[in-house]
N, C-alpha and C positions, 0 to 999 in steps of 0.2 A: 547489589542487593535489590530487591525487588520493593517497591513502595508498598506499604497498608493501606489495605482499601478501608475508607471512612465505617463507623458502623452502620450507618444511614444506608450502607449500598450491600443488596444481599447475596452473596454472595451464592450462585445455582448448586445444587446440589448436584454429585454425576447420575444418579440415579434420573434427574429429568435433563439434564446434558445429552445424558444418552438416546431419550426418548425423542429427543429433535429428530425432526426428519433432514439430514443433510442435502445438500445439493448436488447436482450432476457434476460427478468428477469436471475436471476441465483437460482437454485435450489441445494441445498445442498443434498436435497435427488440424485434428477438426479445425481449433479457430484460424489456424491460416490460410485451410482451402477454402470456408468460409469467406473469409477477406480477399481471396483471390476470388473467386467466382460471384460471390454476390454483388459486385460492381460491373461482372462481365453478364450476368442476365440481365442487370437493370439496363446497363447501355444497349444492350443487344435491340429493342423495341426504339428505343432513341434510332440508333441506325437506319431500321428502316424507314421509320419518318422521313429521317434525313434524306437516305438512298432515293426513295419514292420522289423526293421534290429536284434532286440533282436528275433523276431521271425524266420528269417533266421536263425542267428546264431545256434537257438536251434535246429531246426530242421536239418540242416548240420551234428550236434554232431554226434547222433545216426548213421543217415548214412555212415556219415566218418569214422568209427569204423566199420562196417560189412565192408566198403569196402577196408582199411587196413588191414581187417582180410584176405579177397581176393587177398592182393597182397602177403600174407606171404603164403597161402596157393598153390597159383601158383608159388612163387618162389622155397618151398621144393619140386615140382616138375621137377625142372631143373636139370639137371648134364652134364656130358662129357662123350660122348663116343667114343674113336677112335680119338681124337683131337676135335670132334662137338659137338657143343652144341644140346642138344634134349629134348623133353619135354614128359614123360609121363601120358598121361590122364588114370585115375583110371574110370570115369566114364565122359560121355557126359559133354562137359563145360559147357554148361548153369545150368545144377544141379547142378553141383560143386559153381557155382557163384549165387546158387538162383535165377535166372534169374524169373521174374512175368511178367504178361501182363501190371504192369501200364510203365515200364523203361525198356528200353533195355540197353543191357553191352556188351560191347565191352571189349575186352580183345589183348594181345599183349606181344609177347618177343621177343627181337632182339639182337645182338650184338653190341660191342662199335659202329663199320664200318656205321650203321643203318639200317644192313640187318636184316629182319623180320626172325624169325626163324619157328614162329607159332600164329598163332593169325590174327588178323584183321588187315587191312591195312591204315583202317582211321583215327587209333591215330599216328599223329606225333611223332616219337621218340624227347625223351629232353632231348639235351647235357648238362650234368650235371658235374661237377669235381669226380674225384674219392676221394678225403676226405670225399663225405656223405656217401662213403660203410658203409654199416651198416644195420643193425634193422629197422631205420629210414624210415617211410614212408612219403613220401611226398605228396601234393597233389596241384593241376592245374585246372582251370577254362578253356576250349576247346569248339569250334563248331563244331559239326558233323552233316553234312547233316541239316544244317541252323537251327541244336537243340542244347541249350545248356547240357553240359555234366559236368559230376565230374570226374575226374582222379586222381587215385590214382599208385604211383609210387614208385620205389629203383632199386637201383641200387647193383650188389653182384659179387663176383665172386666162380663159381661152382667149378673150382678148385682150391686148394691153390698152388701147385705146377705149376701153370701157373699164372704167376701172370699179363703176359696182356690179359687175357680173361676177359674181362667185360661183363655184360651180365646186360639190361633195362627189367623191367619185367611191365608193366604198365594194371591196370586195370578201364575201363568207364564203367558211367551209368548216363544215364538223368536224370533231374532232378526234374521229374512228383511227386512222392511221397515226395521227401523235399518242393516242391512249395504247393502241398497240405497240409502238416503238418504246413507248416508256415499260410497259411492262415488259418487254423483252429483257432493256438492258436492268432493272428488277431483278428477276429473271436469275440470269448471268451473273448481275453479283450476289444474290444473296444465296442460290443453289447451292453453290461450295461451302458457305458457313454451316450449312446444315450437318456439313462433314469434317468441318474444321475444327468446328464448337467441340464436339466427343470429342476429337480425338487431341482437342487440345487439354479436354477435362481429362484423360488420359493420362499425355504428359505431367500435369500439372500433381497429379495423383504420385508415379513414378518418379519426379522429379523431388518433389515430398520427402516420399521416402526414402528414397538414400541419400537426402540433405538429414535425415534427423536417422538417419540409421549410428552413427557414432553417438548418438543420446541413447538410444538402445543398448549398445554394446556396454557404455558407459555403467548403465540400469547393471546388466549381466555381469557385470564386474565387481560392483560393487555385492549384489547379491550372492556371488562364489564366496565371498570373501568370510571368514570364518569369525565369531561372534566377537572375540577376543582382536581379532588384527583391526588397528586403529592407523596402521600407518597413512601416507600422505597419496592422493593420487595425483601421480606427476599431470601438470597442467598442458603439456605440449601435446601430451596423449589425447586433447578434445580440443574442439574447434574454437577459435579465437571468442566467437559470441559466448561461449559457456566457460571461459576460463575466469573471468570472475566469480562464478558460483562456485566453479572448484577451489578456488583459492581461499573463501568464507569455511567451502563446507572442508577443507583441509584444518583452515584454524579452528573451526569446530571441536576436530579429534582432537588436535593439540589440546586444546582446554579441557576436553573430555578424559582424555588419559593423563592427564595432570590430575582431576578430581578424582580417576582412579587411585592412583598414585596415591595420593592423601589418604582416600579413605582405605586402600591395604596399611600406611604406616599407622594411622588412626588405630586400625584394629589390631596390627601387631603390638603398637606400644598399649591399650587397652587393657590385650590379654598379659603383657608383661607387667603394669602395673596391677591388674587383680593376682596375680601370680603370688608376691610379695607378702599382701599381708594374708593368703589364703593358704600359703608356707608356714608362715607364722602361728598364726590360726593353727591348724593344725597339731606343730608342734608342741604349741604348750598346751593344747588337749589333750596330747598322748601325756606330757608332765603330769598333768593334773590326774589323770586317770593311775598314774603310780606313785600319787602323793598320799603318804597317809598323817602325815604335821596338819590337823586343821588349821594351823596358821597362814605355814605356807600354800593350803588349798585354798584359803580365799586369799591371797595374795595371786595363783595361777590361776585364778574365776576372775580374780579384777583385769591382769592383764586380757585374760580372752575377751573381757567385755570392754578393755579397750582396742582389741586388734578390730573387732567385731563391729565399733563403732565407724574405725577407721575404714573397714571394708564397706559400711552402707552409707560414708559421706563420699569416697570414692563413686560406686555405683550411680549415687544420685547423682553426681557433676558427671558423671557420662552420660544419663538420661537429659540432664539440665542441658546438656553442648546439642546434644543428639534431636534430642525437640527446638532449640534456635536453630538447627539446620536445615529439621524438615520441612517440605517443601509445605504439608499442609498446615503448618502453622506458622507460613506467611500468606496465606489465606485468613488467619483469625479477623476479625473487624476491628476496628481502633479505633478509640472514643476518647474525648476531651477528659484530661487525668489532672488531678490536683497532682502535682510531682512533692510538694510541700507534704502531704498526708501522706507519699505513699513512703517518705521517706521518715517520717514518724514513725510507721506503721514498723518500717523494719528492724528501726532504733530499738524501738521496745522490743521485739522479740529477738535480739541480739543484747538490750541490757544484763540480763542476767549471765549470761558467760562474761561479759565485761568487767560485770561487780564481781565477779568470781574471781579475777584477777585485776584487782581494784584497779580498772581504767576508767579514766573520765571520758565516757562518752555523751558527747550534748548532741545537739542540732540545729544551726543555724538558718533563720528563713526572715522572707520581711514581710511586713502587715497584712500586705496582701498577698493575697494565696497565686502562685505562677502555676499556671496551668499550658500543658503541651498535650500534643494528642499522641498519642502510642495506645500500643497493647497492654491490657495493665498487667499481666502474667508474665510476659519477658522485663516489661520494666522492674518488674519487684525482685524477679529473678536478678537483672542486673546489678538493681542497687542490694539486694541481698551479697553476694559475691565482692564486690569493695567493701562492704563495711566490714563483712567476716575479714576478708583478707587484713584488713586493718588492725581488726580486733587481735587476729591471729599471732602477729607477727611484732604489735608492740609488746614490749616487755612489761610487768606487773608495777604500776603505781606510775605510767601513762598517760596519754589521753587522743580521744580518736574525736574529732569533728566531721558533723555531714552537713555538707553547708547547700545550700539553693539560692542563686542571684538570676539579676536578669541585664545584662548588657549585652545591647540588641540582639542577641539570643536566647533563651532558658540554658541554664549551667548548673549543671550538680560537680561538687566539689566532695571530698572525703578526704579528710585529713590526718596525718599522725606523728606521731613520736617515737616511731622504729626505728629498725636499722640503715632504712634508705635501702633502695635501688642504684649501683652502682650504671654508670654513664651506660658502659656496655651492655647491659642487662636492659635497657626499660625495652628493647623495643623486643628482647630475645624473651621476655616473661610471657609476651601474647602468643608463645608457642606452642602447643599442649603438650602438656607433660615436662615445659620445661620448669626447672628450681634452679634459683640463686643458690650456691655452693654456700655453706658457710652460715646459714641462717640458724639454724639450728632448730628449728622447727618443721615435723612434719605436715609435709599437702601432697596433693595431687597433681598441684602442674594444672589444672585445667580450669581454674576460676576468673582469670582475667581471659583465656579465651570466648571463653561464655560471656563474658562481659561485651569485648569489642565485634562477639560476633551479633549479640544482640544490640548494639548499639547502631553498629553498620545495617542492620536492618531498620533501623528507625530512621538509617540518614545520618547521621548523629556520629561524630569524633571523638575519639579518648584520644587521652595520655598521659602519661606520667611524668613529672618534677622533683623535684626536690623541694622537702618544706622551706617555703622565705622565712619562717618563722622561729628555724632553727633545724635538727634533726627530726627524720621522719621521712615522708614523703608525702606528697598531693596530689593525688586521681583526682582529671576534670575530662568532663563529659558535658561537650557543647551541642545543642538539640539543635533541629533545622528550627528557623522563625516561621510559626505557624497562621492561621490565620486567624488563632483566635486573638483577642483584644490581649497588650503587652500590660501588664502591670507598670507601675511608677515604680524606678529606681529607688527604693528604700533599705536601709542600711538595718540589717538584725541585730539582735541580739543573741548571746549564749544562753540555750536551755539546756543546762544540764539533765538527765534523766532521773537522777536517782533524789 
């Protein structure tokens, strides 16, 4: 059953339900090309980053290796002569250093002091420690003449027998031929994505679709299917990921045509119980109509106006089932209910059928009022339905008790002096339309279903006993613990009504 929403929370009406402006269906196709692709454009800019610095890097290798080979080859040209350091050229320096038209090289050797000895004047000497003396070439990023350049460097000393003669031997070259080699291979790898990319969006598209084509098929299956057929759709017939849906939306129909079910016996046993006394009815109209004893004619008017009664307490308990059922009046709001008054309230307007058949009926309650939250219209309806049933069925010179306690729950109790509920019967009387054989009283069958169907809407438990108190029996109705404040266990007393 579905919980009551507090009064406090208002409940939308559809007329501005309707007026929402909804949201954009959701497409399971969409969101998972989405999720395929929009990780592959974000990386896609990442790559070249990447691409561009792996392609520097390669392209630097090669060159940094000829021009280390340049600085070993200028530095076996240094020695000392006479105390100075001097250089000699075997051949023009730009041969010596390969020199091409696409880079130009600069070259340079100087002393610790940072006197030039030979060489160009636009590589800055770099003061270096003498621990890198060595083999070791190094190498420097520089601007010459607003061009970026490579410099490659060490540090030696020409003589060993002078040990503070240090001598820098640095050699430059632009960086025209690494810039082009890096964009080549650029180039080469990213040319192909340009054609990979679509056509991988392509695939991914194709691939898509006929992963979610048995969800389609699935859609067109269900939609052939005729308004009435509830059956099951076998689970092996859809893909592993969806056979939990199917197997929900299977127990769905199950419950669905179960409530069919109900509500076709519901309305067959309906129309066979108006059947009955609108037979009746009837017949002793046409009597009546060929009666000419005014005795016996209001003796045939009493009977009609009792078939007549019979036929509109009928109808109302099928209005009464029919409204606990519907769906918009478990929508109604629920507010904090004195259960104490409202079971007053029914007392009295069930006393006078009572005194009519001298039963005692009181109502027990304690000092303080127990308040539960419910709907006050199924609750009255509730407790309407026990107490009649009560009233109904004890015999004249009786008594019916409606009792209200509170042990850690609110409890309504109703009591009596009838004929009892046989073991087998209590739980078969919540059935509609069903009667205990043998009572000898006519009903409808449908007053404790209306009871426990509005109860199970509040949350709330019935059941039936036998009176401890002797013959009879005792309907209790235990409420959920709500939040309002519990009353003190206080012990009643009997108010009789009359």
């Amino acid at each position: 059953m579905l919980p009551l929403r507090r009064k406090s929370e208002k409940a939308s009406s559809p007329r501005k339900a309707s007026s929402r402006k909804s949201g954009p269906p959701n497409s399971l196709f969409g969101e998972i090309l989405d999720w395929m692709l929009a990780p592959l454009l974000f990386l896609w800019p990442i790559s070249i980053i990447v691409t561009h610095n792996v392609a520097d890097n390669i392209a630097n290798q090669p060159y940094d290796l000829a021009l280390a080979d340049s600085v070993r080859a200028l530095a076996r040209l240094v020695s000392v002569q006479e105390g100075e350091v001097v250089v000699h050229f075997p051949a023009p320096p730009r041969a010596l250093f390969r020199a091409d038209q696409d880079d130009a090289v600069y070259f340079q050797v100087a002393d610790a002091k940072g006197v030039i000895v030979t060489g160009d004047a636009e590589i800055l000497p770099a003061p270096m420690p003498a621990s890198l003396l060595g083999e070791e070439v190094l190498f420097r990023d520089e601007l010459i003449h607003g061009e970026d350049v490579r410099v490659a460097y060490r540090f030696l000393r020409p003589e060993p027998s002078m040990p503070d003669l240090l001598v820098q031997v640095q050699v430059a070259e632009t960086r025209n031929k690494r810039t082009d080699l890096a964009s080549r291979v650029v180039t080469g790898v990213l040319l192909p994505q340009f054609a990979i990319i679509p056509l991988a969006v392509i695939l991914v598209w194709v691939g898509l679709s006929r992963g979610i084509a048995p969800l389609n098929r699935l859609q067109s299956l269900i939609r052939r299917r005729r308004p009435t057929d509830l059956s099951p759709v076998a689970p092996a017939s859809v893909p592993e990921e969806v056979r939990p849906l199917i197997v929900a939306f299977n127990d769905m129909m199950v419950r669905l045509e179960e409530n069919l079910q109900a509500q076709q016996r519901f309305i067959a046993d309906a129309a066979h119980q108006m059947r009955t006394p609108l037979t009746g009815l009837k017949m002793q109209t046409d009597l009546a109509m060929h009666e000419t004893d005014p005795e016996q004619l209001r003796e045939s008017l009493a009977r009609i106006a009792e078939s007549t009664d019979r036929a509109a307490h009928l109808i109302n308990q099928l209005l009464s089932l029919a409204r606990a059922e519907a769906s918009f009046e478990k929508l109604y709001t629920v507010e904090p209910i004195s259960l104490d008054a409202v079971v007053r309230e029914v007392a009295l307007e069930l006393y006078p059928r009572a005194q009519a058949k001298q039963i005692d009926l009181g109502v027990e309650a304690g000092e303080t009022e127990l308040m539960i939250e419910g709907n006050p219209v199924l609750l009255r309806e509730m407790i309407k339905n026990l107490v009649d049933n009560a009233v109904k069925y004890t015999p004249r010179g009786g008594s019916v008790t409606a009792r209200t306690r509170f042990a850690g729950s609110p409890i309504l109790e109703v009591e009596d002096t009838g004929p009892g509920i046989p073991d087998a019967d209590r739980e078969r009387v919540f059935e509609r339309f069903y009667r205990v054989l043998g009572s000898g009283v006519d009903g409808s069958g449908l007053g404790l279903p209306i009871v426990r169907e509005i109860a199970e809407l509040h949350r709330a438990t019935v059941t039936l006993d036998a009176n401890p108190a002797g013959q009879g029996t005792l309907a209790r109705v235990v409420f959920p613990r709500s939040n309002l404040q519990p009353p003190p266990i206080v012990q009643g007393d009997h108010y009789p009504l009359g």
